[in-house]
Phi, psi and omega in degrees: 000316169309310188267004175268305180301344138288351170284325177294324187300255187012272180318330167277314192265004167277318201278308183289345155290325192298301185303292178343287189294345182278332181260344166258044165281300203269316203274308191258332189283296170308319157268012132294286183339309198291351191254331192254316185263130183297167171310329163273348157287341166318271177332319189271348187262344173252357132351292191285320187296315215273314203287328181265318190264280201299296199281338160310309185318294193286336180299292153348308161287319178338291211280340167283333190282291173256094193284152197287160176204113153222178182282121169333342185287352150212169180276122177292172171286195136289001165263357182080029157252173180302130185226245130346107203276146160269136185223032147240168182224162104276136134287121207213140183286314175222206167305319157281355145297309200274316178304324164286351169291306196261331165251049129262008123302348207100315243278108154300106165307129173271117185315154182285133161315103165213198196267316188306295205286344151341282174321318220264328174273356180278335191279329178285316186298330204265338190241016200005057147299131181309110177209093187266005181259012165010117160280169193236154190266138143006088168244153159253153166205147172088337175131334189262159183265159172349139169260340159193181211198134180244138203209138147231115184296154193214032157234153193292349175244034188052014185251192188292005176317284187226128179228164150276123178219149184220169189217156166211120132268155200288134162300306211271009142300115189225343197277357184289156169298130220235098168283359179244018178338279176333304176331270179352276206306318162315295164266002154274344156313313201265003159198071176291311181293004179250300215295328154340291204289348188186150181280353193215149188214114161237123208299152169212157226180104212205125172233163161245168198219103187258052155202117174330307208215128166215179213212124151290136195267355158276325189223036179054011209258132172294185210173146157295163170289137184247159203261162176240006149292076192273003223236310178291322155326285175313328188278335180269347195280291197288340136345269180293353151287333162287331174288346190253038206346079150207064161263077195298315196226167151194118181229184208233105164249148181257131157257350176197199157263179162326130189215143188220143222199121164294143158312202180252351189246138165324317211244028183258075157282099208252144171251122157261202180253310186106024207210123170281131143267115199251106169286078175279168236205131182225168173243171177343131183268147201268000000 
């Protein structure tokens, strides 16, 4: 009873946030603004209130109201929309397997999301300065973000312009609160026949990014541009893992059908197959 009356109280000061900023937006911002400030600056400052303030914000209440409900075959935002399609699985005994794996593939381990390597990946693009450890933005599957991410830039000059990128999570991580449950109990069914076989099983969700820049089309906040072969990605991924031989297997699960779906960018539409390729991981031959 308690905590359904703070999820409620919640929800009223999200919805009364909501209100707030749109009339002291509309009423008090803007004709200050229309007063004080040339016309581009109007325009850029309410650019960032809507694209940054207002519209996460409604989006939010949206998302108490109606809760996302999709199909497990790819990973969200933090808002529970669609982003990243999933089309790999790895097998690993653990974590410093899939890591040493991945960089004698070439692979850059990606730096953690905070605000300093923020700053430091916004200062590479704009100045296409060398950050090939980038950070990767937030995605979820399972109720949780990524447990680790991998980039290769794919400009001469190593920066965060345009990279190949993957995010992975562990299947077998239960103890975070689990907002998908079926998701889970969903993949851990479709590669029951793989556990046995390895201590760590990992879901991976993997795009390229051929463009600096792009607009999320829900909530106008700029995002890299994403490729809309996700399939080719993938194939570029186990690629460079073969090359680096620490490729033990590769077998093929079907989880769904064919599926076609928007990203999070305007121009990003993705088609899958309906089909995992799950890659075990061995180590290297000297």
């Amino acid at each position: 009873m308690k905590q359904q009356l703070l999820h409620t109280v919640w929800r009223l000061a999200t919805l009364a946030l909501v209100l707030i900023g749109a009339y002291l937006t509309a009423f008090v911002l803007i004709p200050y603004l229309d007063k004080k400030l040339p016309i581009f600056w109007i325009i850029l400052v309410v650019y960032f209130l809507l694209a940054y303030g207002i519209f996460p914000l409604i989006i939010k209440f949206w998302r108490i109201i109606f809760k996302p409900n999709h199909i497990p075959h790819f990973v969200t935002t933090g808002d529970g929309w669609p982003s990243d399609p999933i089309t790999f699985a790895v097998l690993s005994k653990d974590k410093r397997h899939l890591e040493k794996a991945m960089a004698a593939a070439g692979w850059y381990k990606a730096d953690e999301w905070n605000f300093k390597n923020a700053l430091r990946e916004l200062q590479s693009m704009v100045f296409n300065k060398p950050y090939p450890a980038a950070p990767l933005s937030n995605l979820y599957l399972f109720g949780r973000k990524q447990d680790i991410g991998f980039e290769i830039p794919t400009n001469r000059a190593m920066s965060a312009r345009t990279r190949h990128h993957v995010r992975f999570w562990r299947l077998q991580e239960t103890s975070v609160k689990n907002h998908n449950p079926s998701h889970h109990e969903f993949w851990i069914d479709k590669l029951k026949r793989f556990i046995k076989r390895s201590n760590y099983i990992w879901i991976a969700a993997a795009t390229e990014e051929p463009f600096p820049i792009d607009i999320q089309w829900r909530t106008g906040q700029l995002t890299h541009a994403g490729s809309h072969d996700a399939e080719r990605e993938r194939d570029f991924i186990i690629d460079s893992l073969k090359r680096a031989r620490y490729v033990k297997s590769i077998s093929s699960t079907v989880v769904g059908e064919e599926t076609r779906f928007r990203g999070q960018q305007f121009r990003t539409i993705y088609i899958t197959d309906g089909s995992i390729k799950v890659v075990e991981l061995k180590k290297p031959l000297l």
